[in-house]
C-alpha positions in Angstrom: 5.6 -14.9 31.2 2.3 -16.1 33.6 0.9 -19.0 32.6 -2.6 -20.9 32.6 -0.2 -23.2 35.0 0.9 -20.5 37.2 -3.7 -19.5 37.7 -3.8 -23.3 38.7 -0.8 -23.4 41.0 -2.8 -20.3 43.0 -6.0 -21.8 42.4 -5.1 -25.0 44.5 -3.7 -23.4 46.8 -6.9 -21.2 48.1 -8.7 -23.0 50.8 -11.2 -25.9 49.4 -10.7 -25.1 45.8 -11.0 -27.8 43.9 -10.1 -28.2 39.8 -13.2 -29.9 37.7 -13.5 -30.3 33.8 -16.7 -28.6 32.1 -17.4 -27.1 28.7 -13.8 -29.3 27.8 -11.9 -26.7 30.0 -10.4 -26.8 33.4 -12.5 -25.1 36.0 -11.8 -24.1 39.8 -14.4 -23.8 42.8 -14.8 -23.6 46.1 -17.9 -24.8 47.7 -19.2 -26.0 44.5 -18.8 -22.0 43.0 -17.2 -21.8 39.9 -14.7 -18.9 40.6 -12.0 -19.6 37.8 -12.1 -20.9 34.2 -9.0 -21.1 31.9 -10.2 -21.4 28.1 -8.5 -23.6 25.8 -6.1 -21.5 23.8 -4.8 -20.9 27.9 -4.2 -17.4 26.3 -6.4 -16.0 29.3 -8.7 -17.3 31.9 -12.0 -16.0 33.5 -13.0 -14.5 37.2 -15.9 -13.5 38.5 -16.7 -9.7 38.9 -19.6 -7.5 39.3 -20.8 -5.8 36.5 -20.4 -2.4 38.0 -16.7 -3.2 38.3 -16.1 -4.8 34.9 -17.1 -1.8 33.1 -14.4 0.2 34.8 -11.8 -2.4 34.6 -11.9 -3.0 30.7 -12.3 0.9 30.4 -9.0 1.4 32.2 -6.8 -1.2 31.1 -8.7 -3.0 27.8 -5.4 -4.4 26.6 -5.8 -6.4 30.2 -9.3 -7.5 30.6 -12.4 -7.9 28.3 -15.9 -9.9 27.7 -16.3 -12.0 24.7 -20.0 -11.4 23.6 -21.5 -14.4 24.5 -20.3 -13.4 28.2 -22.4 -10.1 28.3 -24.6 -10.4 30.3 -22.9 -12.7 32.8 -20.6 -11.3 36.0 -17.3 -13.0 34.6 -14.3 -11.0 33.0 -11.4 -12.1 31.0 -8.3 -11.5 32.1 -5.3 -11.8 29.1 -2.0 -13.5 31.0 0.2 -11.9 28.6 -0.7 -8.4 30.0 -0.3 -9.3 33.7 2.5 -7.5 35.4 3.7 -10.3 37.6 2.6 -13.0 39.8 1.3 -10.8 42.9 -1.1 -9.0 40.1 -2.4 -12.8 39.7 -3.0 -13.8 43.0 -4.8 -10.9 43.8 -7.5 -11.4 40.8 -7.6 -15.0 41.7 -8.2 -14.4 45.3 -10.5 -11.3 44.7 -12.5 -14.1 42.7 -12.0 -17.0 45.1 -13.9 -14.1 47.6 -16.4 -13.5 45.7 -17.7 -17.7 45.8 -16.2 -18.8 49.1 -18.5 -19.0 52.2 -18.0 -16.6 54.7 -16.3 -19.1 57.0 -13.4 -19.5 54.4 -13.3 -15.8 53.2 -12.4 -15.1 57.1 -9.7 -17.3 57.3 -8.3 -15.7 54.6 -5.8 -13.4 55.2 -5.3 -10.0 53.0 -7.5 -7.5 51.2 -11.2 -7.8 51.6 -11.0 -10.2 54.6 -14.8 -10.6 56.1 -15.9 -9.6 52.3 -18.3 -12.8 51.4 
């Protein structure tokens, strides 16, 4: 099974990402974006994601992501780690995520999907 230590392991290992504590919960960025946050039950953690692209991924796979209410109106989804398929699936959320905050210069160096995407 993924665990909240397994999102950590790949969030340190994107360039510049560092780990800092807020709202009592572990949260990862990358030049000073908050791209990552892993709740305290560690049942699931957070990414960043447009709107747009939320609503289709909780439509097709609800079981997998979500938004608590209080998240509404924000561009974060939940993502639950007991309904991830394996550690690839992981990664690329992180990474889609880490995109999404890092600064052009980083997103380049990047190598895989969405490279030049920032």
């Amino acid at each position: 099974m993924i665990t909240a230590a397994d999102v950590r392991h790949i969030a340190l290992s994107l360039p510049e990402t560092v780990e800092k504590e807020a709202w009592s919960m572990p949260t990862f960025r990358v030049a000073g974006k908050m791209y990552i946050t892993i709740p305290d039950d560690e049942t699931s953690f957070a990414v960043r994601c447009p709107k747009h692209e939320r609503t289709e991924l909780i439509a097709a796979e609800p079981e997998k992501f979500w938004v608590p209410p209080h998240e509404a109106g924000s561009h974060w989804v939940r993502v639950r780690l007991a309904a991830l398929e394996d550690l690839d699936e992981l990664r690329d959320i992180l990474v889609d995520s880490w995109r999404q905050a890092a600064p052009e210069r980083l997103a380049d160096a990047l190598p895989g999907p969405g490279a030049g995407q920032g």
